[in-house]
C-alpha positions as CSV (number, residue, x, y, z in Angstrom):
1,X,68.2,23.1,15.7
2,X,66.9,25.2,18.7
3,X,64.6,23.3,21.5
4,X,62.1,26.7,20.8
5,X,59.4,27.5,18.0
6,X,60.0,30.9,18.5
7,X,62.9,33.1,20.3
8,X,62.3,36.4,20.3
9,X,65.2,38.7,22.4
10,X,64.8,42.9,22.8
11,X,62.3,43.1,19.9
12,X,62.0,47.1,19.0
13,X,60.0,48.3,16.3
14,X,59.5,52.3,15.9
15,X,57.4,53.7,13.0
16,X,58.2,56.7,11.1
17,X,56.3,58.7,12.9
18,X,58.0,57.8,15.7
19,X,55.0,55.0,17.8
20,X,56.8,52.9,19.9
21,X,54.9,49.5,18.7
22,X,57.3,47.1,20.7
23,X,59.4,48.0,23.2
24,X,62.2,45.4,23.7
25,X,59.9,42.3,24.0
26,X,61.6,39.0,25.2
27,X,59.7,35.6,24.2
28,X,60.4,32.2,23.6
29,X,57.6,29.5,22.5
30,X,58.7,25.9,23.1
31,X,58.1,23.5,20.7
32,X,55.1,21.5,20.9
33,X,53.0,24.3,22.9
34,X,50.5,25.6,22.1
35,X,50.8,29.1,23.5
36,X,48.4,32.5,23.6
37,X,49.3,35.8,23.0
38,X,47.0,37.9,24.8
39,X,47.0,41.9,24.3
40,X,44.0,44.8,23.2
41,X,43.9,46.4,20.0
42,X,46.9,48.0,19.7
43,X,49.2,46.3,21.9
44,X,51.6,44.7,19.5
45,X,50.2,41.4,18.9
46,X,49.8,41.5,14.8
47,X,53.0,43.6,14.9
48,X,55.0,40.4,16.1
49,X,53.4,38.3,13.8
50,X,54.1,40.6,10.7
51,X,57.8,41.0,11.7
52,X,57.8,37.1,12.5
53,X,56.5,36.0,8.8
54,X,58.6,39.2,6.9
55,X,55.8,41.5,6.4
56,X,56.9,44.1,9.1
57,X,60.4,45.4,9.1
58,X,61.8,45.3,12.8
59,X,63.8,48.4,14.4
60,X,66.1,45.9,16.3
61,X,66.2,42.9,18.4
62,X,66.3,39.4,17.2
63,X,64.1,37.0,15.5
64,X,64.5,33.5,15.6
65,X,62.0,30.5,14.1
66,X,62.9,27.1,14.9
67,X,66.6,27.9,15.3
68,X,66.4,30.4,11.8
69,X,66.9,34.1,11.8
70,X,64.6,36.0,10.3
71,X,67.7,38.6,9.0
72,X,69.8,35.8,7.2
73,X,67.0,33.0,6.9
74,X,63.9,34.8,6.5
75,X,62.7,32.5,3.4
76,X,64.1,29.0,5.6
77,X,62.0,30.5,8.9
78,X,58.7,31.3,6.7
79,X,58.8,27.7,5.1
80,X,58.2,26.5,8.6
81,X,55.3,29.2,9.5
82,X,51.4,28.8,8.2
83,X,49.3,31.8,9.0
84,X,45.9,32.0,9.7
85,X,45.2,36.5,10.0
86,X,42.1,37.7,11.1
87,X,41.2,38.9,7.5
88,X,39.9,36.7,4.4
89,X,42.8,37.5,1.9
90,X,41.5,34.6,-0.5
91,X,40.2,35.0,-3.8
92,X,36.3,34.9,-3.0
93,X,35.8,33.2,-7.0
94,X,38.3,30.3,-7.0
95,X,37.5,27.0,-5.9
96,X,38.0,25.5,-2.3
97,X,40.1,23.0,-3.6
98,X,42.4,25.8,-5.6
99,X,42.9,28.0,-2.8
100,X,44.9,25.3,-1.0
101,X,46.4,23.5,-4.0
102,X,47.5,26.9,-5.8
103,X,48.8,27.9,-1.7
104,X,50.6,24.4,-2.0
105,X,52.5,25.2,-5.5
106,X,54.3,28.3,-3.7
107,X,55.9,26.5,-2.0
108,X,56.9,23.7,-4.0
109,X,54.5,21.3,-3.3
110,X,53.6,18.6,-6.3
111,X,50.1,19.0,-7.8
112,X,49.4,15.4,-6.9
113,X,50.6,15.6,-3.1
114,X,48.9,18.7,-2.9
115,X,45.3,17.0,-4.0
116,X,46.0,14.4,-1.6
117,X,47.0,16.4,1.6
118,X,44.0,18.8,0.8
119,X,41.4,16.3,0.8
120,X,42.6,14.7,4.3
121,X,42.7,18.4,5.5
122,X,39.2,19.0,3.9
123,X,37.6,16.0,5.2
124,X,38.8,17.3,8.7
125,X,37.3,20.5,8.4
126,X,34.1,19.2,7.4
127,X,34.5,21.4,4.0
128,X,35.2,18.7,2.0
129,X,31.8,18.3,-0.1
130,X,32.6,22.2,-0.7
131,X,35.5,21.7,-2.4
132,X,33.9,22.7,-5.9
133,X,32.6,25.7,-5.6
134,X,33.4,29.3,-5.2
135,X,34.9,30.1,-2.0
136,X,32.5,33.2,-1.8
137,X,29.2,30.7,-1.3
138,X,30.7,29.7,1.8
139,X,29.6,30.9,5.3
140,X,31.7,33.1,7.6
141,X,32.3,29.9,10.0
142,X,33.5,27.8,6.5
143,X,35.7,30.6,5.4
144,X,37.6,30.9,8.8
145,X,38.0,26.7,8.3
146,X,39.2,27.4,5.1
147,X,41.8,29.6,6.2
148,X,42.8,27.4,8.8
149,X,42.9,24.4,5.5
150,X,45.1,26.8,3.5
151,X,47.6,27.3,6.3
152,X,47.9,23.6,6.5
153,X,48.6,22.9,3.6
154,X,51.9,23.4,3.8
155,X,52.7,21.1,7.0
156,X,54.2,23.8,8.7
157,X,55.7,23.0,11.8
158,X,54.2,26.2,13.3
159,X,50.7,27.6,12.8
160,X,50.1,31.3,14.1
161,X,46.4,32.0,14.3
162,X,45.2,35.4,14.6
163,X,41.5,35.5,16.1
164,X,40.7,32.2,14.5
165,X,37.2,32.3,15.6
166,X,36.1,35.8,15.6
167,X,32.6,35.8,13.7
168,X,32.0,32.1,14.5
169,X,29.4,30.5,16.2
170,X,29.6,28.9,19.8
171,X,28.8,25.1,18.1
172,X,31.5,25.5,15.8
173,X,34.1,27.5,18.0
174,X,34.0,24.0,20.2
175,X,34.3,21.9,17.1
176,X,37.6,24.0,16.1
177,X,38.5,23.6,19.5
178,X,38.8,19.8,18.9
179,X,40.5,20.2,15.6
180,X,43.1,22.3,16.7
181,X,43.9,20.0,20.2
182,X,44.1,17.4,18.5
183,X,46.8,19.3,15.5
184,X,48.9,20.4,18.6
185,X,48.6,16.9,20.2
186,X,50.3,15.7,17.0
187,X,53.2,18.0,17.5
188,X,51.9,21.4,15.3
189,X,53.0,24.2,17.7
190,X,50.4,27.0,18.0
191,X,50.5,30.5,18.7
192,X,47.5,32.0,19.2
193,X,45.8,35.2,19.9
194,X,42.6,35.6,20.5
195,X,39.4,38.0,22.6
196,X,37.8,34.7,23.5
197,X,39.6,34.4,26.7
198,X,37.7,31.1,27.3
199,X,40.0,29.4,24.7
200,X,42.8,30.4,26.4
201,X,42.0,28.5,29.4
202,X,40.7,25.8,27.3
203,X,43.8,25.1,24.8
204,X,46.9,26.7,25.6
205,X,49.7,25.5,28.4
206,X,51.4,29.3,28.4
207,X,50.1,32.7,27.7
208,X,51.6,36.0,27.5
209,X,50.3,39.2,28.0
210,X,50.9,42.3,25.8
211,X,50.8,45.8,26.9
212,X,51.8,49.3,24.8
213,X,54.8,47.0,23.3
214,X,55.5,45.7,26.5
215,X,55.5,41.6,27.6
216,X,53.8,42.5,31.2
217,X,52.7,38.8,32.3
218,X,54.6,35.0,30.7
219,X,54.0,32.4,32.7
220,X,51.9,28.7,32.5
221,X,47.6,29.7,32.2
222,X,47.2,27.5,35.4
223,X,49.4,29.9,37.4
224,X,48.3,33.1,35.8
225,X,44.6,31.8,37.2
226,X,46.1,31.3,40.9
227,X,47.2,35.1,40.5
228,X,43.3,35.7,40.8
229,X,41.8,37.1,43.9
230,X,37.9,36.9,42.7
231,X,36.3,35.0,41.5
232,X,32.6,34.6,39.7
233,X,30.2,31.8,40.3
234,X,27.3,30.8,39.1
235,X,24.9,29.7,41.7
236,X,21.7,27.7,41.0
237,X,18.8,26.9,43.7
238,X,15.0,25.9,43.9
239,X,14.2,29.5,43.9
240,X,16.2,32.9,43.9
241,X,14.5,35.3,46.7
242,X,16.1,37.3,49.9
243,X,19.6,38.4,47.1
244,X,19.7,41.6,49.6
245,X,20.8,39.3,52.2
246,X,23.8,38.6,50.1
247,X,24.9,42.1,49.2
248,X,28.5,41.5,50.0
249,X,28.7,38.7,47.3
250,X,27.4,41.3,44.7
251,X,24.6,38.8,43.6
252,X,23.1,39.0,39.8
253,X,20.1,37.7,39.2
254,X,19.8,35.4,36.3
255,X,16.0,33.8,35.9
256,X,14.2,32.6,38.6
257,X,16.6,29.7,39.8
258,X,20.1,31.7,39.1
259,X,22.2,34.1,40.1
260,X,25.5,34.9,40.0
261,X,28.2,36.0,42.9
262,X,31.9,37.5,43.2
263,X,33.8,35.2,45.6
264,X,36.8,35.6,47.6
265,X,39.2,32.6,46.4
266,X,40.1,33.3,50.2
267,X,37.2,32.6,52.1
268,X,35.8,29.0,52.3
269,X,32.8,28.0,50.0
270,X,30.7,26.8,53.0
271,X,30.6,30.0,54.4
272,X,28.9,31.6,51.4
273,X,26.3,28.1,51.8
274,X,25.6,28.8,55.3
275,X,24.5,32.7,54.0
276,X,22.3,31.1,51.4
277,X,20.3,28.4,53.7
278,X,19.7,31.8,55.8
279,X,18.2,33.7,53.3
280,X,16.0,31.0,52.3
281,X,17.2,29.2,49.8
282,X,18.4,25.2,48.7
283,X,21.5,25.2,46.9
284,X,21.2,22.6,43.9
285,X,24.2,23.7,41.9
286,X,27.1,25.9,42.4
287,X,30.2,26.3,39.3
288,X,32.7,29.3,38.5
289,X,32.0,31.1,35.4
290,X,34.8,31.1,32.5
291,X,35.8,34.2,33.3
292,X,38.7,33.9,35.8
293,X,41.5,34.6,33.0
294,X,39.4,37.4,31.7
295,X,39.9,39.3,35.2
296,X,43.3,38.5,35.5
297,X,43.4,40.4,31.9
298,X,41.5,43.4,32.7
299,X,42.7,44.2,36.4
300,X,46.5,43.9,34.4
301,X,45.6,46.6,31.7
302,X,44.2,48.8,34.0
303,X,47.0,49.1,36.0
């Protein structure tokens, strides 16, 4: 078997219409990572996916999932693949505990095991005192869990999530957080795409960037970061006065004891503290904002 998740060489896909969707895309995922697949709406992100899991037909190129190609092993690739789409697709009336269990019997799965694997996966959600009732008396945050419950079910040795938290609160977007590092640090490889560029610089080891059916940035998240010149911080003292003596560092005032700069990764820290003790005020705290990947993102799309 192949040392990749994924291998993906000269990917084309051209709709009848003739839109150029992907445009000879070259990606491998290694096993084990847990990898983000970054791109605006449009770029060719849920493209890959559908032609990954069979949905999409592809123009040319090859696909290959765990060492299986999708055009003479599509059904041995998609046994390995659980995915979580941006959509509900489940049927709002059956039961939480039916939506994984019947998910389970497509595949094969005995009633029995499928019970037992979807109460461990329940309890790990936090869904499982939900488990008999409709799935439509669940909140949006339960329903995304849900999804994630019924693409488990399955064990798949691959788990593609598609905006897993869109539509979910900032409590339980950290407790998914948790919940998936922990799935990866068990050996589930993830591919995820996502807008919430925090998570990518929380979770994942490699990103890739997606432009007009283009790969235009692959590398590890900690050296996409270094590719950053700027920087935002957020800068907290006894009281915020004098900001037009720091023009150049574009300050934003917060509240009364915060404000926020643009930094030259460049120039020394101390400098910019030596410019605040002149305008009058004590430094108590000083951290960068999670935005550094989201810069890196924009200042690439509008090239």
């Amino acid at each position: 078997m192949s040392e990749y998740a994924v291998e993906i060489e000269n990917l084309k896909k051209v709709y009848a219409d003739g839109t150029e969707a992907l445009k000879g895309i070259n990606l491998t995922v290694d096993e084990g990572d847990f990898f983000a697949l970054l791109g605006a709406n449009g770029a060719g992100k849920t493209t890959i996916i559908g032609i990954m899991t069979g949905l999409v037909n592809k123009t040319s190129g090859t696909v290959r999932v765990f060492g299986h190609d999708i055009d003479t092993h599509l059904s041995a690739a998609k046994q390995t693949i659980g995915v979580v789409p941006q959509e509900f697709n489940f049927n709002q009336f059956e039961k939480v505990i039916d939506i994984l269990t019947t998910e389970a019997g497509y595949f094969g799965i005995p009633r029995a095991q499928a019970l037992a694997d979807a109460e461990g996966i329940l309890k790990s959600l936090e869904l499982w005192g939900k488990r008999d009732i409709a799935s439509r008396g669940l909140s949006g945050g339960m329903k995304r869990r849900l999804m994630i419950g019924r693409a488990l079910i399955t064990r798949p040795k691959l788990l593609i999530l598609d905006e897993p938290t869109a539509g979910v609160d900032v409590e339980l977007r950290h407790s998914m957080w948790k919940f998936l590092t922990k799935l990866n640090e068990q050996g589930t490889t993830i591919l995820l795409t996502t807008h919430y560029l925090e998570e990518v610089e929380r979770l994942c080891e490699r990103a890739a960037i997606i432009k007009t059916g283009q790969i235009i940035k692959n590398d590890r998240v900690r050296n996409l970061l270094d590719l950053v010149e700027q920087e935002t911080l957020v800068v907290h003292v006894d009281q915020v006065k004098n900001l037009n003596k720091l023009s150049k560092y574009n300050p934003l005032e917060i509240d009364e004891e915060t404000f926020e700069i643009v930094s030259d990764k460049k120039e020394r820290l101390s400098i910019f503290v030596n410019e605040l003790v002149k305008a009058g005020m004590c430094l108590k705290d000083i951290r960068p904002k999670d935005n550094r990947l989201e810069n890196l993102f924009l200042s690439i799309l509008r090239k």
